[in-house]
N, C-alpha and C positions, 0 to 999 in steps of 0.2 A: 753748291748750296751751303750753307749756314746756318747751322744751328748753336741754339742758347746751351747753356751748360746743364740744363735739366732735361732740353731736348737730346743732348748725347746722351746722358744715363739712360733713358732708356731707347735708344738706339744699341747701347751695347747690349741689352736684355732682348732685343727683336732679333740681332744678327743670328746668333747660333740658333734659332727657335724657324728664323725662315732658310737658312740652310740645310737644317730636316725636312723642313716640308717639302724643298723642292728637291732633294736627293734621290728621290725615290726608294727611300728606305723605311718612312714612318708608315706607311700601311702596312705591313708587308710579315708584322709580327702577331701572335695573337689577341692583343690588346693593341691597337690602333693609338700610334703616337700622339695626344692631344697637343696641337702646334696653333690652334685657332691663339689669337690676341685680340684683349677690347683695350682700348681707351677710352678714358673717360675724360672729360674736361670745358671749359667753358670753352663761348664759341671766343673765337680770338685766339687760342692759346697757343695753335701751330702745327693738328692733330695731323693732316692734311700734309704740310712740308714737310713733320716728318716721314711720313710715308712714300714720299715721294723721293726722300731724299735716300731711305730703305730702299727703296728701287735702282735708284744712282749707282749707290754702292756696290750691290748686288749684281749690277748690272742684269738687273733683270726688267722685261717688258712688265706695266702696271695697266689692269684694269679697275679705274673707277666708277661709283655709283654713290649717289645715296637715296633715300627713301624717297624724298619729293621728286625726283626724276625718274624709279623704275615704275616700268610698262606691265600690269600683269595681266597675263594672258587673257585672250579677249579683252581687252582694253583697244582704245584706238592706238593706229601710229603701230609701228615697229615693236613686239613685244619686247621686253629688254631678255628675256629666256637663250635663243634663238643664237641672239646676237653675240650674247654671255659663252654659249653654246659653242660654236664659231672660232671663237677668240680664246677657250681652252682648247679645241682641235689645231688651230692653228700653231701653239705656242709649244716648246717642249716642257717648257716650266712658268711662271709667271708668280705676280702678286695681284692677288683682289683687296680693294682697299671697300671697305661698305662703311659710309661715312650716316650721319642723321639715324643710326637706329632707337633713340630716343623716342623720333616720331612714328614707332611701331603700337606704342602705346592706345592709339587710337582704336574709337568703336566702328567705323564709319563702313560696308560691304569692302569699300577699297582698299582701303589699311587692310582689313581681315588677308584680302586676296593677297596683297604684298608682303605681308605677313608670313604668310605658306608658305609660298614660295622661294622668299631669304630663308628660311628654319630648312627646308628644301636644301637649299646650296650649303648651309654649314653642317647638313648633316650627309652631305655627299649622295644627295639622292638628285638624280637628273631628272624631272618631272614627264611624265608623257603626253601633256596637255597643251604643247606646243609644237609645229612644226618644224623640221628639222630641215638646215637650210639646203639647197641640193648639191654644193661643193663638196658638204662632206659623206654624201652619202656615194655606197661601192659604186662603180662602173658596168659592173656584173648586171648587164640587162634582163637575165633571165630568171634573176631574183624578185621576188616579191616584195612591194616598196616596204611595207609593215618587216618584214625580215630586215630589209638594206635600214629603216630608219632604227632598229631596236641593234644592229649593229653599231650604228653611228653612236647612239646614247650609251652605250657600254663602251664605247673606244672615250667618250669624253667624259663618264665615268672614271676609268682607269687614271685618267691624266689627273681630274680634279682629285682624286685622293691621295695620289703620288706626288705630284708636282708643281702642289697650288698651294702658296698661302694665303689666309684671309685671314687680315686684321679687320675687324671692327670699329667705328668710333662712336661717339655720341657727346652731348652737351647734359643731356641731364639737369638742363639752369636752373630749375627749381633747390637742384642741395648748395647752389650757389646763393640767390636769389631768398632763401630761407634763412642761412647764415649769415643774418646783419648785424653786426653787433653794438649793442643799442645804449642810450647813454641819456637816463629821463626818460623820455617818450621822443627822440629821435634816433633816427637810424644814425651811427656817424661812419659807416661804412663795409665793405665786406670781408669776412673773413673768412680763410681760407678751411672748405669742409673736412672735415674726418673721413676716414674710408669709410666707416661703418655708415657716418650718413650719406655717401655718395652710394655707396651698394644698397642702400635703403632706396633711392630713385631707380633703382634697375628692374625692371622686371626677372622673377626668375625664368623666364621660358630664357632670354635672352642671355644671364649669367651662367647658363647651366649648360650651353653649348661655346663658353670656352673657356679659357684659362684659370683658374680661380685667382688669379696672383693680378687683379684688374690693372691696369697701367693707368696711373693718376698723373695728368697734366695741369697743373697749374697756371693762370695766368702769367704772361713775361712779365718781370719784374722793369722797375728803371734800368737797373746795371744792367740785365738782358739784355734789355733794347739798348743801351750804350756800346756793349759790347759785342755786339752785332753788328752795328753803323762801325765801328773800328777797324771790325773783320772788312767789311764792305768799303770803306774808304780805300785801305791797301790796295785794293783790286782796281781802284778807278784810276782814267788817264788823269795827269792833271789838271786838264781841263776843266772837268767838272767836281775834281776829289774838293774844292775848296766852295763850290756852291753846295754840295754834297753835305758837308761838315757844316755850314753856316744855320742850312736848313733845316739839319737833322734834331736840332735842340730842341727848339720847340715844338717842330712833329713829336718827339717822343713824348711830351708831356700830355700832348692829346690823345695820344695811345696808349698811357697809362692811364687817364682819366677814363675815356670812354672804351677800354679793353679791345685796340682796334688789331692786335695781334701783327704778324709779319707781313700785312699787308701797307702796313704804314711804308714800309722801306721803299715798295713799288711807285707809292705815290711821291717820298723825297725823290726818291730816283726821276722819274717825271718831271718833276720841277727843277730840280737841279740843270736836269738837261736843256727845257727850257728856258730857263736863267742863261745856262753858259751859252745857251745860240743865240737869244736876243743881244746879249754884252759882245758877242762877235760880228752880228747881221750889220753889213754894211749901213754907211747911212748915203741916203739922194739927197739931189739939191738944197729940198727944202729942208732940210734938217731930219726929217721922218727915217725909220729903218723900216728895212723887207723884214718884218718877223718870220717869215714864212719862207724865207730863201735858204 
């Protein structure tokens, strides 16, 4: 994976901060290591690869989430608790990535409940209002289930204060989307916000369970994005490294216009591929190619 020169700075600022976490050393003193990380940053910007790519490195398993997909209990469908549950029992160490906490802000019974819940997990409390799956609970038949499940939650207890990191992210678009800067009575475009008004978008329930040092991602720049397709071309056969490079010009321009972040790549890459299959697909009698072959 590949990242922008802004997306490395702070990768070098998460590595040391998730090799505490999962050391099993940050709980363990009298003041509890604070290791949680937020990001903040428009959507587009990459909050997502890097985290994924923090896992890479790390070579650690990643559980993701974010707000519009968790389940909270008594909800329909598979709680997301349970499952979350599970997957720190299973894991000896891990990273939690909690993506959209932006959309915590809501007034709605459901936010509220989704709400608890996440404040729940970053404050290492395992909740007891969900079921606990039965792989992880003892063998010991002649246990009391309420015993076996209050051991299970204090075994995945243990692991998530020892061995779990959790980054946060959010878009906050509003200290985005507020910052235009204006020229007459038009907008002529956006500029990039201050800390003080981006932690002005943050709720404090949410700033106050982690790092105080927020991690600020800015949208890629052009050079970003050029210097990424660069990184990216190296790697390609020659096959398609020259549809690759043909395409990738004015992809960028659209993803600097419309902030479509490192997803743009995915879609050069698609077309490129494309391009170089159809310039190879046989041609039949009548002149036509198998595009599909």
């Amino acid at each position: 994976m590949i990242l922008s020169p802004q997306q490395e700075r702070l990768l070098q600022n998460l590595l040391p901060l998730a090799r505490l976490a999962t050391s099993g050393k940050a709980g363990k003193m009298a003041i509890r290591a604070r290791t949680h990380c937020l990001i903040a940053g428009p959507s587009g910007a990459g909050k997502s690869h890097l985290i994924r790519h923090l896992a890479s490195v790390m070579q650690l398993p990643l559980w993701e989430s974010c707000v519009s997909s968790w389940i909270p209990m008594g909800g329909r469908g598979s709680p997301t608790w349970p499952l979350l549950a599970a997957w720190i029992d299973k894991h000896p160490e891990g990273i939690i990535f909690l993506d959209e906490l932006d959309k915590l802000d809501g007034i709605s019974d459901w936010t509220q409940c989704i709400r608890l819940e996440i404040h729940d997990l970053l404050d290492f409390r395992v909740p007891h209002g969900f079921r606990i799956a039965e792989e992880l609970l003892s063998e010991s038949f002649w246990e009391k289930s309420d015993d076996r499940e209050d051991e299970a939650r204090n075994r995945v207890g243990i692991r998530l204060r020892n061995r779990v990191m959790i980054v946060g992210a959010g878009a906050w678009q509003r200290a985005w989307t507020g910052n235009l800067t204006r020229i007459g009575y038009q907008d002529s475009g956006q500029s990039e916000p201050s800390r003080q008004q981006m932690l002005g978008q943050i709720s404090a329930e949410i700033l106050q369970r982690f790092r105080s040092d927020v991690l600020l991602l800015d949208p890629l720049k052009e050079s970003d994005f050029r210097l990424i397709a660069g990184h990216i071309g190296q790697t390609l056969p020659d096959s398609i490294r020259g549809a690759f490079t043909k395409l990738a010009g004015p992809a960028i321009i659209r993803a600097v216009e419309g902030q479509l972040g490192m997803r743009i790549f995915e879609e050069i890459m698609a077309d490129a591929m494309l391009s170089a299959r159809i310039s190879a697909a046989p041609e039949h009698a009548d002149g036509s190619r198998n595009h599909l072959s």
